[in-house]
N, C-alpha and C positions, 0 to 999 in steps of 0.2 A: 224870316228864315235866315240862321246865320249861313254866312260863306263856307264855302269848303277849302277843309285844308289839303293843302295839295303837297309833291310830294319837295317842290323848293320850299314851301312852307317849312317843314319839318327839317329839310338843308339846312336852312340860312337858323332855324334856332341851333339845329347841331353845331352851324360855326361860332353862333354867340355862344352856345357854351363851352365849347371849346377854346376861344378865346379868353372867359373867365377867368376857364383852369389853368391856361398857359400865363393868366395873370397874377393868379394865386399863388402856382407854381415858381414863378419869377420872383414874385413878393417873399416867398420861402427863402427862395436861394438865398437873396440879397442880408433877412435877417441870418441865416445862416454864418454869410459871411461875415457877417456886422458882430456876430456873435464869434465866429471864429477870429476876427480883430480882437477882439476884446478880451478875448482868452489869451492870445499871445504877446497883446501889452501886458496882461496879469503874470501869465510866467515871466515875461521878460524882466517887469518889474520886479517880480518875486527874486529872479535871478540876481538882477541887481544890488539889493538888499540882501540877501545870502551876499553875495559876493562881498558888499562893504563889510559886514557882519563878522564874514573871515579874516579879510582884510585887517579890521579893526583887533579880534581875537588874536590875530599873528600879530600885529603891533603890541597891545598890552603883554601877550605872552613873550617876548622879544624883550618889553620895558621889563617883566619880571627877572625875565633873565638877568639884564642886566644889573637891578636893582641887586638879586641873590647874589651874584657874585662879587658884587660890591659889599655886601653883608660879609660874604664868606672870608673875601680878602680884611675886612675891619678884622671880624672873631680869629683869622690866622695871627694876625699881628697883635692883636691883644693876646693870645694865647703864647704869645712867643714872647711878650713884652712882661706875661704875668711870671712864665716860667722862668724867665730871665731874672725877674725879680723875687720869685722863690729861691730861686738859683742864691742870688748874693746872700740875700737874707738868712740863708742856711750856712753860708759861710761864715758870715759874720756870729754868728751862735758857736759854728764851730772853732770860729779862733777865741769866744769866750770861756770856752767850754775845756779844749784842749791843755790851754794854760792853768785852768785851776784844778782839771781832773783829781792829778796826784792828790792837793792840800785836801780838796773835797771828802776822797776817797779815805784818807788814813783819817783824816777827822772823825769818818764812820768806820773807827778798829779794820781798816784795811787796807795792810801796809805795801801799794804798791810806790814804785819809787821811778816810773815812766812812762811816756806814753807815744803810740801808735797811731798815726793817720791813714784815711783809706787805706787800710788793710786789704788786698783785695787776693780773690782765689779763683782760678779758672776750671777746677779739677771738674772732669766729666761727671753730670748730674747733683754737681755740689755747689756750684757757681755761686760767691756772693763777696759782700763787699761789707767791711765793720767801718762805720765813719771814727770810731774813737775808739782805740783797745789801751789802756790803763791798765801795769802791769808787772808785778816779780816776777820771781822763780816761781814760785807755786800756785799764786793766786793771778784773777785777771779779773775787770771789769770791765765789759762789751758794751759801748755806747752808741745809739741810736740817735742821733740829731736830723730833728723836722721843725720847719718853721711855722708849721700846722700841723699838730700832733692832734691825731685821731685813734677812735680806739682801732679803725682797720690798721693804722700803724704799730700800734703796741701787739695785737696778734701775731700779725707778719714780721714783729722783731722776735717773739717767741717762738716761732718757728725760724727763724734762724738760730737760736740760742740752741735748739733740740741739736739742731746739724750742726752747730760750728765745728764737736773737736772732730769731726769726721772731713769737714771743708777742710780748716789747719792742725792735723795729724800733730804738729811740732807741740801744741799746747795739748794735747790729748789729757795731758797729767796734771793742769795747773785745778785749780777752783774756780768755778767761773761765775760771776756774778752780772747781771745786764742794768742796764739805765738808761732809761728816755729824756730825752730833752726838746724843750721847745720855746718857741716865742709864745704861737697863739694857740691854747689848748683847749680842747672841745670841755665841754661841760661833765663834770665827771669821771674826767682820766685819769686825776689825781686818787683818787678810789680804786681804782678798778687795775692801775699801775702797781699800788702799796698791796693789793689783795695777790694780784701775782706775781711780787716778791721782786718788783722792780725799783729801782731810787727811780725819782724823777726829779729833772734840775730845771728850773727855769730861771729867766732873767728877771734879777731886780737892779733896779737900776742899771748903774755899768757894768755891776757884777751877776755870776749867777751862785745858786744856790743849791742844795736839798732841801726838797721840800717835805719831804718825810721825816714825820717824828722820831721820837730819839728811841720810842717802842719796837720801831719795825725791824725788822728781822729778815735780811736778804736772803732769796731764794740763791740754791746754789745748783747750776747746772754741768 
């Protein structure tokens, strides 16, 4: 016959089990905390690395800056260095150009007998400037000198030719005839110059030239 249980019998298990749970319970906590360690070396790390990540982002984007403004200063000075040497280079056309205008000009039956340097006008919505005007009493030839002639240039010199006798009133009455001139000319200008009744002179050797046949037939505006 087994023993009886009594009621410290069932005490003393309640306190083993309770002791258990207050061990299980503690084993919880512990990984709990073990686990909350471990999450806030993850953030911290994670922090960390953000943090070099930006760090690093602010440096490269810093080096970029600077690299760009080093770009930007080079392309200012080449851009001042190109213009600068457009600059002369149109000069130097226009002191070839200016001195042979006249010969040039009566060569092709058009008897001017002088010639005009930046001609310039300021008059309210007529503002413009003629680099070479060749020129009598009645007659005139308005030159255009580029040292990269394009066809946007030979347009925009026709539109000056429309306005001129309205820009300078004094020549209202002459004939007016126009001509481009250039060093380096796009493909094709020479065509598209003689079609809308323009000379066009370029450089051969020291000298320069018309390059237009002895067919062409200048427009008169």
């Amino acid at each position: 016959m087994s023993d009886a249980v009594t009621i410290q019998d069932i005490y003393n298990l309640f306190q083993a089990s309770q002791a258990e749970a207050d061990r299980r319970f503690a084993e919880a906590d512990r990984r709990l905390a073990e686990l909350d360690r471990i999450v806030a070396e993850f953030a911290a790390e994670a922090d960390r690395r953000a943090a070099e990540r930006a760090a690093e982002s602010d440096r490269i984007a810093a080096e970029a800056e600077k690299r760009l403004a080093k770009v930007e200063a080079i392309a200012a000075n080449t851009n001042k260095a190109v213009s600068a040497l457009t600059s002369r280079w149109g000069q130097f056309l226009e002191n070839l150009v200016e001195p042979a205008a006249v010969n040039l000009f009566q060569a092709r039956g058009i008897p001017v007998t002088q010639t005009l340097r930046r001609m310039k006008t300021k008059r309210a919505g007529l503002a413009m400037e003629i680099d070479i005007l060749a020129i009598d009493d009645d007659v005139a030839v308005a030159v255009e000198v580029k040292s990269h002639l394009s066809k946007a240039d030979v347009d925009y010199f026709l539109e000056k030719l429309a306005r001129f006798k309205q820009a300078f009133t004094r020549y209202a009455d002459v004939k007016l005839h126009g001509a481009v001139a250039g060093i380096d000319i796009d493909e094709g200008i020479e065509r598209y110059a003689y079609r809308r009744g323009l000379f066009l002179i370029q450089q051969s050797g020291e000298v320069v030239e018309i390059a237009n046949d002895e067919y062409f037939r200048p427009g008169e505006w």
